[in-house]
C-alpha positions in Angstrom: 2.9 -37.1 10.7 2.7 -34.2 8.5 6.1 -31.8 8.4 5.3 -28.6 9.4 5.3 -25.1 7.5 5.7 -21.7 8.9 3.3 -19.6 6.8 4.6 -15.6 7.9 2.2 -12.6 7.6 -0.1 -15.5 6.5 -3.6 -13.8 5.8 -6.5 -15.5 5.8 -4.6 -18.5 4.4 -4.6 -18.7 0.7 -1.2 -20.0 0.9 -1.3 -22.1 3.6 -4.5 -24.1 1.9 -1.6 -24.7 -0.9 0.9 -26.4 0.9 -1.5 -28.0 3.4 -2.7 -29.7 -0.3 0.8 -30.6 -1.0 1.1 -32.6 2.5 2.2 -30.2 5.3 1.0 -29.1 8.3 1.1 -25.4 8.6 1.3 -22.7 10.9 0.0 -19.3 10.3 1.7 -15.9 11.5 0.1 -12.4 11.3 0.1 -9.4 13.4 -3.7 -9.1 13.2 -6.3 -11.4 13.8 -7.0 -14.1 11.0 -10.4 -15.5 12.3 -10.7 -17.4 9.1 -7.7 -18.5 9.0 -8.2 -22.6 8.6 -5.5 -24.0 10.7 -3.2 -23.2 13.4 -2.6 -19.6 13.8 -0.4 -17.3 15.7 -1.1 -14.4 16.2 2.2 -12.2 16.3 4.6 -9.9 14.6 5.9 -12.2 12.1 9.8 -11.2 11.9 9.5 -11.0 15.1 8.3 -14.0 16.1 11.2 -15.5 13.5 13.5 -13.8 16.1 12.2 -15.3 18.9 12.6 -18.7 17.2 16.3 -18.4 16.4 17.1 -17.0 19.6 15.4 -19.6 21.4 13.0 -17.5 23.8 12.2 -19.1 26.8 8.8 -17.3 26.7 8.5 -18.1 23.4 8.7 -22.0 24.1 6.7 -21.7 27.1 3.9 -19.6 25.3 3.6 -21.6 21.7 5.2 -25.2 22.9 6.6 -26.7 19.7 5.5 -23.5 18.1 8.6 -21.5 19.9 10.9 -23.5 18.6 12.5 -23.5 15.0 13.6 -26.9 15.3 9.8 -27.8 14.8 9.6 -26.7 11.3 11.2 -28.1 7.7 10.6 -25.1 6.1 8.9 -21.5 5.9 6.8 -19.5 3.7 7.1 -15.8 3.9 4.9 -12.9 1.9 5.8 -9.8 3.0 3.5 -6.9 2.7 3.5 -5.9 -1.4 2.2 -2.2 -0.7 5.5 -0.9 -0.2 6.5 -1.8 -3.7 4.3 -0.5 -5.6 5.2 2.2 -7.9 2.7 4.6 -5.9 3.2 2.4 -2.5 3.0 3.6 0.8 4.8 1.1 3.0 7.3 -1.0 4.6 9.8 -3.1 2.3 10.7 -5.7 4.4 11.7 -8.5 1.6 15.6 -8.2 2.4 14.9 -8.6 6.2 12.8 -11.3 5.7 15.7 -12.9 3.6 18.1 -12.5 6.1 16.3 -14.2 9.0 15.2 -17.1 6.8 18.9 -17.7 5.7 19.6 -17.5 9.7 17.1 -20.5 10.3 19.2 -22.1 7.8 15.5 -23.7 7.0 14.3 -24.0 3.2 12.5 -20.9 2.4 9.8 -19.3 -0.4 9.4 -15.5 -0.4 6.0 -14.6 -2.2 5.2 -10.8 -3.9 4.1 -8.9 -6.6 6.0 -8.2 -9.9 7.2 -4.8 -8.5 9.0 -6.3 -6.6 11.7 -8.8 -8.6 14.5 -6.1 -8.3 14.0 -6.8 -4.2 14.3 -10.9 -4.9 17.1 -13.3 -6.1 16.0 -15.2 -8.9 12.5 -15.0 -8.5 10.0 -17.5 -10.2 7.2 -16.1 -11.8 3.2 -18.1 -11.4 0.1 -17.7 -13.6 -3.1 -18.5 -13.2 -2.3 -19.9 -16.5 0.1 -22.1 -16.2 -2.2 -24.4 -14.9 -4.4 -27.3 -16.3 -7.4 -26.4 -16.2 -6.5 -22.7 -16.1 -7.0 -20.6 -13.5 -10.0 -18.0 -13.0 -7.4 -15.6 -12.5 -4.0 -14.4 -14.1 -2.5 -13.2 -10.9 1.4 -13.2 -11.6 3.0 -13.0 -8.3 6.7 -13.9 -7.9 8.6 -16.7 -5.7 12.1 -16.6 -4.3 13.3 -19.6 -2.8 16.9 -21.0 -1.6 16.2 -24.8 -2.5 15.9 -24.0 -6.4 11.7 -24.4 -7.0 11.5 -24.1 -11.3 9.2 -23.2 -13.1 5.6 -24.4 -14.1 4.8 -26.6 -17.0 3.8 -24.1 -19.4 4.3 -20.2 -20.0 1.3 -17.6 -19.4 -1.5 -18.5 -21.6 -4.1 -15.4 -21.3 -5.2 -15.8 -24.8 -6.4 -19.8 -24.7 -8.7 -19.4 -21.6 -12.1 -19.3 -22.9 -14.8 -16.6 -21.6 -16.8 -18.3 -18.5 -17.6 -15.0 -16.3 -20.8 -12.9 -17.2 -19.2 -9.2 -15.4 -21.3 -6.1 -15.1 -19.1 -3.0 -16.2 -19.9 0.1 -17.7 -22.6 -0.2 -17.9 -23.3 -3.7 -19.4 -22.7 -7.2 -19.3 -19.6 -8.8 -20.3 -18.0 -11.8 -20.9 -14.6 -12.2 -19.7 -11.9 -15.1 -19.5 -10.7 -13.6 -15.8 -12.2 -11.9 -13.0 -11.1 -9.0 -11.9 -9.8 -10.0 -7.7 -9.0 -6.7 -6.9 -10.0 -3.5 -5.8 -13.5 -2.4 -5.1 -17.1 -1.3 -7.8 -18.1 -2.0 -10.9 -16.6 -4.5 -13.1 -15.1 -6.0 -10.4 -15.5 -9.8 -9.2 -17.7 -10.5 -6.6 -19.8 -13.7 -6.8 -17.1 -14.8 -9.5 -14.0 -14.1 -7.3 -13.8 -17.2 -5.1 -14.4 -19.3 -8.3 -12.0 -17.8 -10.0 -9.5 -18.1 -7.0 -10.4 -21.1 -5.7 -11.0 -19.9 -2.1 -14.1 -20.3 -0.8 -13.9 -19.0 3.3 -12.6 -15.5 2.9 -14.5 -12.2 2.7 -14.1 -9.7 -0.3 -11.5 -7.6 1.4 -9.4 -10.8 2.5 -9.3 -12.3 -0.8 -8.3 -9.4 -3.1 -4.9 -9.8 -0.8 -4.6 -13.7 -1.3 -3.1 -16.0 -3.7 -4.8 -19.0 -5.5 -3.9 -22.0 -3.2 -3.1 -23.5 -6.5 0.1 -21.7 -6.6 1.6 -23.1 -3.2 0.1 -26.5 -3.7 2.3 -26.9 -6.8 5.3 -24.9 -5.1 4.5 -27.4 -2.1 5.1 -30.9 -4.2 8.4 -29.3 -5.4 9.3 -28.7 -1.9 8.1 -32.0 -0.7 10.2 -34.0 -3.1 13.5 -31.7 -2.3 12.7 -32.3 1.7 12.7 -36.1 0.8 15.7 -36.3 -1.5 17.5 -33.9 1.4 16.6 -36.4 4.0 17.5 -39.6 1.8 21.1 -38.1 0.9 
């Protein structure tokens, strides 16, 4: 049997495809639907729903089964929403809350967001789409807190040794480039290149410009997998 993995405001499951890589069977929380989700999936305030776990809701355990209870899981991944810290942002900053009702589970934890946001984390690790071998379609740094001491890839960002594979139309012309562009919306920006370049191939355009390259957790994942073992065998 697989250990299971909390995945909170979960998307449409770019990290969960990571750890589910890496050998765990996860659980997805979001307050809206997640129809493409691809496993389990709750649908439900996240932090809330953490509450309900540690205070042990009857509802809860009577709605969701082994789903209410935190005893259930080994350990949780959490991205809060990133909007609220960027430098223009309009919206919550919920990374501190988040921290302090993982540290309640007493569960290990991984908080995921963007680089705007490393004064909000403790000792963040930072993740390319370069670090990897082969390298990533996308540079994508995006930063990971966690309480069980994850470290850092193999290599350093390597931007400059990816060689151009994607033909982009911008102004006006046709361009080769070493990344695509997973963000935002017109021209220059990936479309048919972007769940490539991701390596996410079930969301729509709008679900993956929020996501992060499975790659990321699946490799976050192993680390965790071998700390949950070497816990266990202590």
């Amino acid at each position: 049997m697989r250990p299971r993995l909390l995945d909170l405001f979960c998307g449409a499951g770019g990290a969960a495809m990571g750890y589910h890589r890496a050998g765990f069977e996860v659980v997805g929380v979001d307050i809206k639907p997640q129809p493409r989700y691809p496993f389990e999936f709750v649908q439900e305030d996240a932090l809330g729903f953490v509450r309900a776990l540690i205070e042990k809701r009857e509802g809860f355990i009577v709605k969701y089964g082994r789903e209410g209870s935190v005893e259930h899981f080994v350990a949780i991944h959490a991205s809060p929403p990133c909007q609220g810290y960027h430098s223009l942002g309009d919206g919550p900053q919920l990374i501190g809350e988040s921290r302090a009702l993982l540290e309640q589970t007493g569960l290990p934890y991984v908080i995921e967001n963007i680089e705007a946001a490393r004064w909000a984390l403790k000792d963040p690790v930072l993740i390319c789409g370069t670090m990897f071998d082969p390298i990533l379609g996308v540079r994508r740094h995006r930063l990971f807190e966690s309480n069980w001491g994850l470290t850092y890839p193999q290599w350093s960002c390597r931007h400059d040794l990816s060689e151009p594979r994607f033909r982009i139309y911008e102004h006006g012309r046709w361009n080769m480039r070493r990344f695509a562009a997973v963000y935002g919306h017109g021209g220059g920006k990936a479309n048919a290149e972007g769940p490539e370049a991701m390596g996410i191939d079930w969301m729509t355009r709008s679900e993956l410009v929020e996501a992060i390259p499975p790659a990321y957790t699946e490799l976050i994942g192993h680390q965790l997998m071998s700390h949950l073992k070497a816990r266990n065998a202590a």
